[in-house]
Structure formats: structure tokens, C-alpha cells
LOPASE-100533 format. One line per field, with one value per residue: x, y, z of N, C-alpha, C in turn; residue in three letters. Coordinates in steps of 0.05 Angstrom, whole numbers, plus 5000, padded with zeros to 4 digits. Example, Ala and Ser with C-alpha at 12.3 -4.5 7.8 and 13.67 -1.06 7.14 Angstrom:
2
n.east = [5264|5257]
n.north = [4886|4955]
n.up = [5156|5142]
ca.east = [5246|5273]
ca.north = [4910|4979]
ca.up = [5156|5143]
c.east = [5264|5258]
c.north = [4934|5001]
c.up = [5156|5157]
res = [ALA|SER]
This chain:
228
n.east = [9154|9115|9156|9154|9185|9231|9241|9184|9158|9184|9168|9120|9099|9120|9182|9194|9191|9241|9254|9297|9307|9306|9336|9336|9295|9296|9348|9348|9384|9394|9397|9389|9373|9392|9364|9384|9374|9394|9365|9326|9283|9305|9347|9336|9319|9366|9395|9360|9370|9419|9424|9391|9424|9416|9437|9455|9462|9480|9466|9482|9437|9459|9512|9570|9606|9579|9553|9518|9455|9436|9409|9456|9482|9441|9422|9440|9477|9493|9530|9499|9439|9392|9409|9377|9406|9383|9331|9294|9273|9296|9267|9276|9229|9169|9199|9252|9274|9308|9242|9229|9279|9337|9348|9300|9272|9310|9295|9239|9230|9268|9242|9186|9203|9234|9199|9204|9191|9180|9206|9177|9206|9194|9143|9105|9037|9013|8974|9018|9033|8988|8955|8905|8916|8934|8909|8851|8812|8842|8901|8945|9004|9015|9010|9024|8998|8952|8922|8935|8916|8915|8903|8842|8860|8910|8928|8909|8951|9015|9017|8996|9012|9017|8986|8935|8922|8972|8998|9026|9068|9070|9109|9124|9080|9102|9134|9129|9133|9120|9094|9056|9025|8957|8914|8862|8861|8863|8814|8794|8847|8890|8906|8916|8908|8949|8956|8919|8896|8842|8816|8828|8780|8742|8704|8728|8783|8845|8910|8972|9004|9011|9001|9014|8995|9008|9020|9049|9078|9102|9089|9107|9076|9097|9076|9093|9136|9198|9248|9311]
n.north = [6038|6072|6101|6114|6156|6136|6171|6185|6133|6126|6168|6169|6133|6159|6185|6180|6234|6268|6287|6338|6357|6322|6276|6222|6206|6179|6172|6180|6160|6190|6152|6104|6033|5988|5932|5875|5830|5830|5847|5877|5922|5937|5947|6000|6035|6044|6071|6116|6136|6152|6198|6239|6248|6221|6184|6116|6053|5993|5917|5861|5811|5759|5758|5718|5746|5776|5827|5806|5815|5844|5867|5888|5910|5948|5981|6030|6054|6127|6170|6162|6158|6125|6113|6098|6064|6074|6105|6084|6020|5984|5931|5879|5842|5829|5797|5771|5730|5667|5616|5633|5657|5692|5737|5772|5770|5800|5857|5864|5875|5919|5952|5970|5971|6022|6057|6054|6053|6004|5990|5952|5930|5908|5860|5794|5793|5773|5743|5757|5803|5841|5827|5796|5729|5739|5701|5690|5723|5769|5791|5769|5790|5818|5895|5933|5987|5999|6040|6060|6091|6147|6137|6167|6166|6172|6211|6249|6248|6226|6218|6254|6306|6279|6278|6247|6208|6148|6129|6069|6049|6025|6010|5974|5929|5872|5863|5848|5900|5919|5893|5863|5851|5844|5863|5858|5878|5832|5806|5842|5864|5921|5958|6006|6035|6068|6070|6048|6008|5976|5916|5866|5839|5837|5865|5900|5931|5937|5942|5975|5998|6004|6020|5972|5961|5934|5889|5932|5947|5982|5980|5995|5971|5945|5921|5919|5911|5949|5985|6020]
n.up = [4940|4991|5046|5113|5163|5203|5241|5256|5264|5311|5339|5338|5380|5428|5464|5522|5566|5595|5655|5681|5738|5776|5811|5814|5771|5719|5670|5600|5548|5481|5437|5393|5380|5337|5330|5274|5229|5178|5139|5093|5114|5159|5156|5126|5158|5191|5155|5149|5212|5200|5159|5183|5220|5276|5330|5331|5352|5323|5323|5298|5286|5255|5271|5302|5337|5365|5407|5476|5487|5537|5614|5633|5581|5565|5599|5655|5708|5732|5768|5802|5789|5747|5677|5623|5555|5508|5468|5437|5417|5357|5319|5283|5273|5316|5346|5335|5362|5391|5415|5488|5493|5537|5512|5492|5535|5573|5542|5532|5589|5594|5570|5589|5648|5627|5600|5538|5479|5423|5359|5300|5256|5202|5206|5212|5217|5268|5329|5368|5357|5365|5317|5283|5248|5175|5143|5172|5129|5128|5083|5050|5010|4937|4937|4900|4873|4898|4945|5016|5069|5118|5185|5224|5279|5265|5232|5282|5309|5306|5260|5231|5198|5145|5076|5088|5039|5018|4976|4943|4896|4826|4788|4746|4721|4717|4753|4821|4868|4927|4985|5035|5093|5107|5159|5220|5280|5331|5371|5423|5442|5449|5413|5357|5294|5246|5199|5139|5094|5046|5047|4999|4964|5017|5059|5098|5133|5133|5176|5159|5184|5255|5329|5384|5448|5507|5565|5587|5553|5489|5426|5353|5295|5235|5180|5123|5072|5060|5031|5037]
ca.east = [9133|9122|9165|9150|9212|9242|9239|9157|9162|9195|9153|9092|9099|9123|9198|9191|9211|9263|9252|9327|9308|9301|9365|9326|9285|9321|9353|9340|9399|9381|9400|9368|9381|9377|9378|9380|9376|9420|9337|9325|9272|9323|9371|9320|9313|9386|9402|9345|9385|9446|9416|9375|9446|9411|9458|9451|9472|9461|9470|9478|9445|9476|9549|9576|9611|9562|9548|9495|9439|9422|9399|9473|9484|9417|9425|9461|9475|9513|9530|9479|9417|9394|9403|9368|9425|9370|9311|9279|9280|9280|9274|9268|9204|9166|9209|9275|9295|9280|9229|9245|9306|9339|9360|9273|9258|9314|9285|9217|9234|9276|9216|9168|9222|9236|9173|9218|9181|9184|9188|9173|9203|9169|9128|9080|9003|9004|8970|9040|9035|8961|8933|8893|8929|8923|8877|8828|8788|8851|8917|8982|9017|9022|9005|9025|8986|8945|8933|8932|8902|8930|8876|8832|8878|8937|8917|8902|8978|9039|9028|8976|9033|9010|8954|8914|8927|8992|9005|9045|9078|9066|9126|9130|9061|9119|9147|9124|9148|9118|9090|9045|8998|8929|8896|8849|8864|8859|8788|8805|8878|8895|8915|8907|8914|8948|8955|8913|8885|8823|8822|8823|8762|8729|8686|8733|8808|8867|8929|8994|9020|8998|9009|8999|8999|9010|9045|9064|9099|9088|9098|9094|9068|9098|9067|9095|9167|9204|9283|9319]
ca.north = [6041|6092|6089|6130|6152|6125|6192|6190|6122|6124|6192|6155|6124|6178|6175|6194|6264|6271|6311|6340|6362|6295|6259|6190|6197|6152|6187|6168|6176|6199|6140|6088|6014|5976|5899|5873|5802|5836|5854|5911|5938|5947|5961|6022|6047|6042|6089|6149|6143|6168|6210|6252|6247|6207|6161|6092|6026|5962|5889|5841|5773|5738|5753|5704|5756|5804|5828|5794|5838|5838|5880|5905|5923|5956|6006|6021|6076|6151|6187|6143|6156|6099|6109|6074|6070|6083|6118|6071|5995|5970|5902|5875|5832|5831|5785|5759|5711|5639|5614|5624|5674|5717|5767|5775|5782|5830|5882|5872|5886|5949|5979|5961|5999|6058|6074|6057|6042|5991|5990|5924|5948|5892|5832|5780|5794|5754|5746|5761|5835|5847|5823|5765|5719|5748|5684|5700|5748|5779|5788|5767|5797|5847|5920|5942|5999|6002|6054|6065|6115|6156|6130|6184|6159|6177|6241|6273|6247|6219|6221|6284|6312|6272|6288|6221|6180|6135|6105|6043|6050|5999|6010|5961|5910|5846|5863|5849|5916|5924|5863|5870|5829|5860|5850|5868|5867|5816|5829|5864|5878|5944|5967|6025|6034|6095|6072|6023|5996|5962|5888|5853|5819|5837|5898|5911|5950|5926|5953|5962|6015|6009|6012|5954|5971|5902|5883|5963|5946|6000|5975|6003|5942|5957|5894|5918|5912|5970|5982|6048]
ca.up = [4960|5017|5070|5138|5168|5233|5268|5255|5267|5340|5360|5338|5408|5439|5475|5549|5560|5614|5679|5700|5765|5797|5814|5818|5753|5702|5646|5570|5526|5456|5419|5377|5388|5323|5316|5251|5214|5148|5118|5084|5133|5188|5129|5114|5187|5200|5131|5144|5231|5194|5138|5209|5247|5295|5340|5339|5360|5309|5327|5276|5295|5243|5277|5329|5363|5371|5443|5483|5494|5569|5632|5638|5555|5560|5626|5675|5732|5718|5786|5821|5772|5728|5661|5601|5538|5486|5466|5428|5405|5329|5317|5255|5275|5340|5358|5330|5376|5399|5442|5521|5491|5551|5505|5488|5565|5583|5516|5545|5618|5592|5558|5613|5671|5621|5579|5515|5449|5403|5323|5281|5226|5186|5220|5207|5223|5282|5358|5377|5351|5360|5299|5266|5220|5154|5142|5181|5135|5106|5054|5045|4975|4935|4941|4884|4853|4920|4965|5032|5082|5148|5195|5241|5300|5258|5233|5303|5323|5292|5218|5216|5176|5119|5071|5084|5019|5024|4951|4938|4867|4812|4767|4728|4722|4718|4785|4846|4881|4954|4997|5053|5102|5110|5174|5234|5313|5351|5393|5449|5439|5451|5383|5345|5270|5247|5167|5139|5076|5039|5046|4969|4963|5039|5067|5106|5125|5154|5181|5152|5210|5286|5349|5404|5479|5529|5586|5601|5531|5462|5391|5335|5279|5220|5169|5096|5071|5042|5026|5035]
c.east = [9139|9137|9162|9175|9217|9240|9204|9161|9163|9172|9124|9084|9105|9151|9188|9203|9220|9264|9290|9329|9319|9330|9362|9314|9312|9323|9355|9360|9379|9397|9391|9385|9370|9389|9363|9398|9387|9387|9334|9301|9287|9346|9363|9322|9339|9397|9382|9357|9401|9441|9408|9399|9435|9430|9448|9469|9458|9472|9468|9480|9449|9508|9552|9588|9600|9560|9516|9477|9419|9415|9436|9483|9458|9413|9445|9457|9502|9511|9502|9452|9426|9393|9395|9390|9402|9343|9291|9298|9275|9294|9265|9236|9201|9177|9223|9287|9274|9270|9247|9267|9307|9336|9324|9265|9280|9297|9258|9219|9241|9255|9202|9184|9221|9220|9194|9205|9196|9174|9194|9180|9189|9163|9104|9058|9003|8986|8985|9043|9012|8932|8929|8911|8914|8894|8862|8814|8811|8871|8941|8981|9021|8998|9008|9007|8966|8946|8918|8922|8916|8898|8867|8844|8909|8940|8917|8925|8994|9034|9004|8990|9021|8977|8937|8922|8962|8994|9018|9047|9078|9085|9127|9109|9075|9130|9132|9146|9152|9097|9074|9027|8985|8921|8887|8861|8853|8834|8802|8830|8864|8905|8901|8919|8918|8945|8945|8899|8859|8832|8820|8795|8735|8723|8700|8765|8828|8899|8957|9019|9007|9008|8991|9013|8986|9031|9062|9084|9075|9102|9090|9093|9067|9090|9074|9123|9174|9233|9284|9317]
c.north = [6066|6086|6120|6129|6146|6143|6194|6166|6114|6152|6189|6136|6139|6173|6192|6222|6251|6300|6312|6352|6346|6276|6231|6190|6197|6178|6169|6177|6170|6181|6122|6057|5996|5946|5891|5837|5812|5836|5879|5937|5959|5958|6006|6047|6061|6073|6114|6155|6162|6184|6238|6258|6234|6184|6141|6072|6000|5946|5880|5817|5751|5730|5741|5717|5777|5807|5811|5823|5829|5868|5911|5923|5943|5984|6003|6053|6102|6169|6178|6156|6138|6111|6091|6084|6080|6090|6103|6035|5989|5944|5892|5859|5838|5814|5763|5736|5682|5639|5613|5643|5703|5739|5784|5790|5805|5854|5884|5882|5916|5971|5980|5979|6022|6069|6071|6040|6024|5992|5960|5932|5930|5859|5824|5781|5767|5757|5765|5799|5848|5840|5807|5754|5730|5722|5683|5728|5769|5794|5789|5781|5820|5869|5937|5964|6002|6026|6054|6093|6115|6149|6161|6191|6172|6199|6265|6261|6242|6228|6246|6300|6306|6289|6266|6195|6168|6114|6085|6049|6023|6014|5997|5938|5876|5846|5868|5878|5920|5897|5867|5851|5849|5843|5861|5863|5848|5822|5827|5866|5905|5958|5991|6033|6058|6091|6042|6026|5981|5944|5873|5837|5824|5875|5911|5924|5937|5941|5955|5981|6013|6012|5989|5956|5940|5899|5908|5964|5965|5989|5975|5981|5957|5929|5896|5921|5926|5962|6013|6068]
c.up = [4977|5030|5080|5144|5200|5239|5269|5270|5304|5358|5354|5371|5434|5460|5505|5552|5591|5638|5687|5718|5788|5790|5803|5791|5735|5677|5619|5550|5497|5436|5414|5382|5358|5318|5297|5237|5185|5125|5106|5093|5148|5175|5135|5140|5183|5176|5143|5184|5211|5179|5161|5225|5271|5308|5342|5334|5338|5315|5309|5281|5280|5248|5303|5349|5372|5400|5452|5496|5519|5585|5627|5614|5550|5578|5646|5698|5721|5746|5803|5814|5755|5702|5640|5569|5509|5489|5455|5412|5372|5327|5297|5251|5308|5357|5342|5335|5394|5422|5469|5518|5515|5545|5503|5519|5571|5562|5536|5571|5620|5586|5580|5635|5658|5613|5553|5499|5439|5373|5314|5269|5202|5197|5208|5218|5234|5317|5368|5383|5354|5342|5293|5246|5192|5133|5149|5170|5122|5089|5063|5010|4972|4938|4917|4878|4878|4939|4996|5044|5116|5158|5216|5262|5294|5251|5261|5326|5309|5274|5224|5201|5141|5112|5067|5064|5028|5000|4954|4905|4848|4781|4736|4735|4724|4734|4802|4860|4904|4961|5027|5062|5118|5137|5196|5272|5321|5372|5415|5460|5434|5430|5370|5311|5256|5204|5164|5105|5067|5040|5013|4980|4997|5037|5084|5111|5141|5153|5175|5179|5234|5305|5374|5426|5496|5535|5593|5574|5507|5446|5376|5310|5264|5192|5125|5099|5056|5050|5029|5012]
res = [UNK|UNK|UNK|UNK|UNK|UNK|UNK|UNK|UNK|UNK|UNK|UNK|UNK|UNK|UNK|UNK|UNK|UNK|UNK|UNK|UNK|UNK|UNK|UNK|UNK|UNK|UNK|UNK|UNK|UNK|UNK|UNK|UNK|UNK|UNK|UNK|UNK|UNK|UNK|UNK|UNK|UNK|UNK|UNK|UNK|UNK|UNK|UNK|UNK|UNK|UNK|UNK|UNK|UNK|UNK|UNK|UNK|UNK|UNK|UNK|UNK|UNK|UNK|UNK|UNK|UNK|UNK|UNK|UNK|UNK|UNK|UNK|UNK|UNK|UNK|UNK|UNK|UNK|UNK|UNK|UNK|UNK|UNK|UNK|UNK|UNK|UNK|UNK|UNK|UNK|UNK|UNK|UNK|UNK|UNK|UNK|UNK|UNK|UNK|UNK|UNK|UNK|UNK|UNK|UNK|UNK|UNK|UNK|UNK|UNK|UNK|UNK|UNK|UNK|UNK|UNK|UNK|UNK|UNK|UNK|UNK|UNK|UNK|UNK|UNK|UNK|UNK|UNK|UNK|UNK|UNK|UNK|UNK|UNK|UNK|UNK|UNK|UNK|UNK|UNK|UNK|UNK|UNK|UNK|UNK|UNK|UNK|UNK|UNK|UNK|UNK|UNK|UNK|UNK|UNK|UNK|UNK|UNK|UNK|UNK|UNK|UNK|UNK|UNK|UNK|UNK|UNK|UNK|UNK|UNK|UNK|UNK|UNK|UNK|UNK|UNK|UNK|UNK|UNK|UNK|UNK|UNK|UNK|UNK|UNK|UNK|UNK|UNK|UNK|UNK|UNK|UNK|UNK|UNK|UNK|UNK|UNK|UNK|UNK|UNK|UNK|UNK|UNK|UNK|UNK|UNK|UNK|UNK|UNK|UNK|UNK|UNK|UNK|UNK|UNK|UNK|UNK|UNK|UNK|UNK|UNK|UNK|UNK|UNK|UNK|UNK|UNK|UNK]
């Protein structure tokens, strides 16, 4: 399958630029924050960081001694300006962690104080993220042999790089290769669809790249699963 690369990815949201005039505005270090359930999304991300030399930080919440990810692992103060420790969030879904979970509200709070993006690197077409259950109207499965399209939105920012189409490869007709849930915003979520697809069977298109803007929070809804 395609895969978009984490530096599109993260500047599809745009990281805050950094005034160094101002003593008081918060400073943004230039590194990447990735937590990861051992998937090959966050796998994928984590591989094209180091490939870019990009710095980053991974968590692995399958390890019991991992650090807890709070207010104080998250920012902190440098010569009495606030800094924020990363540039951007990836999380393997829009949300990793259980109901009511601190570690959920500090992440959101941090983005919300710094202006720091969020990537899904692959999540389920839900409310949660902006969009309709893929039952409502439309697709869980494969992709196979399918292609996708840079949307108008996407074109005249992030991905305008590309030339519009966005294949999916069908190797082998006995393998399932790429996996995707098709689906539409949520009415009147704030969402914007930068790559999206025909629906199987419906008139209409649904999203496999977006962004969704709520609660002073940006994330980018990434709804197909790829490997490095």
C-alpha cells in the first residue's frame, strides 16, 4: 500500500513556529513523541523518524515500566520559559488508553496549551475521531487494487506534492494486502478530508486521511493500516 510519510503527516497540521524574541512564548522542541501498542502503524512512523534523522521519543504500552505520561513528562520550564518536550503527538489510535485515563487528559491538555498536533496513525471510523461508523453508509475491508484520491483540501496544502491518484497495490488476488474503513464526517464536525476514496457499493467518498479540529485539539485521522 501507500504510505504518506510522518514528516507530511505531522506538517499536515502544521507544528507551531517558534517566535525567539519573546522570553514568555513557550518553546517547541523538535521532537516527535511516539506511543506505540508493538502495531505496525506506529512500527511504520517510528522507522521513516529514523530513516529523516528525526528525534523521537517511543513509549511502549505494553511495558510495565514504562514512564507515565503526565503534565511533568510532557513540559516543563528552561531558564523560566515554558517549554513543550515535543513537536508533535503519535498515537497509535485516537486514543489508546482506558476510559477516564490521566495519561489521555494530560496529552489533550498539552496539545490544547501548545498548539501540538496529533497523528492517528491508524484508527477506527468513529464519533471519537470525527467520523461515522463505517456502518452507517460505509466500508470496513479490503482495498486492495483500489484507489484513492488527494482531496481539493489536500492538494492546496499538505499533500499538493502528490499527483492526485493514491493506488493501493493488489499483489497477489489470495492476499488480503491493505485494510481500510471508508467513511464520512460526522455532521458538523470540523473535519477535513485530505485523501479519500469511493465508497464500494454507495454514491459516495469517504476518508482514509483527515484532519479533525475540537476542543482547541488537531488530528490527523489516519483510518487504513500500512507497515514500514
Amino acid at each position: 500500500t501507500t504510505v504518506l510519510t510522518v514528516a507530511t503527516l505531522i506538517a499536515a497540521l502544521g507544528v507551531p513556529a517558534e517566535v525567539a524574541h519573546a522570553d514568555t512564548t513557550p518553546r517547541v522542541d523538535l521532537r516527535v513523541l511516539v506511543v506505540s501498542e508493538g502495531g505496525p502503524a506506529t512500527d511504520a512512523i517510528g522507522a521513516e523518524l529514523a530513516a529523516a534523522g528525526t528525534p523521537y521519543t517511543e513509549i511502549d504500552l505494553t511495558r510495565s515500566d514504562r514512564p507515565v505520561i503526565d503534565a511533568g513528562f510532557l513540559a516543563d520550564t528552561v531558564d523560566g520559559r515554558p517549554r513543550a518536550r515535543y513537536q508533535a503527538v503519535v498515537l497509535p489510535n485516537d486514543n489508546p488508553f482506558p476510559a477516564g485515563s490521566p495519561e489521555m487528559v494530560a496529552l489533550a491538555a498539552y496539545e490544547q496549551t501548545y498548539g501540538i498536533p496529533q497523528v492517528d496513525a491508524y484508527t477506527y471510523a468513529r464519533p471519537e475521531a470525527g467520523l461515522q461508523y463505517p456502518t452507517s453508509g460505509g466500508h470496513s475491508g479490503s482495498v486492495d487494487g483500489m484507489q484513492a484520491e488527494v482531496t481539493a483540501a489536500g492538494k492546496a496544502g499538505p499533500f499538493g506534492y502528490l499527483d492526485g491518484a493514491v493506488p493501493y497495490e493488489d499483489n497477489d488476488p489470495a492476499v488480503g494486502e491493505s485494510y481500510a474503513y471508508l467513511s464520512r464526517p460526522v455532521t458538523g464536525a470540523d473535519f477535513t478530508p485530505y485523501v479519500d476514496m469511493a465508497i464500494p457499493g454507495q454514491p459516495t467518498r469517504g476518508t482514509l486521511v483527515g484532519e479533525y479540529r475540537h476542543n482547541g485539539r488537531r488530528e490527523l485521522v489516519v483510518t487504513f493500516v500500512y507497515n514500514r
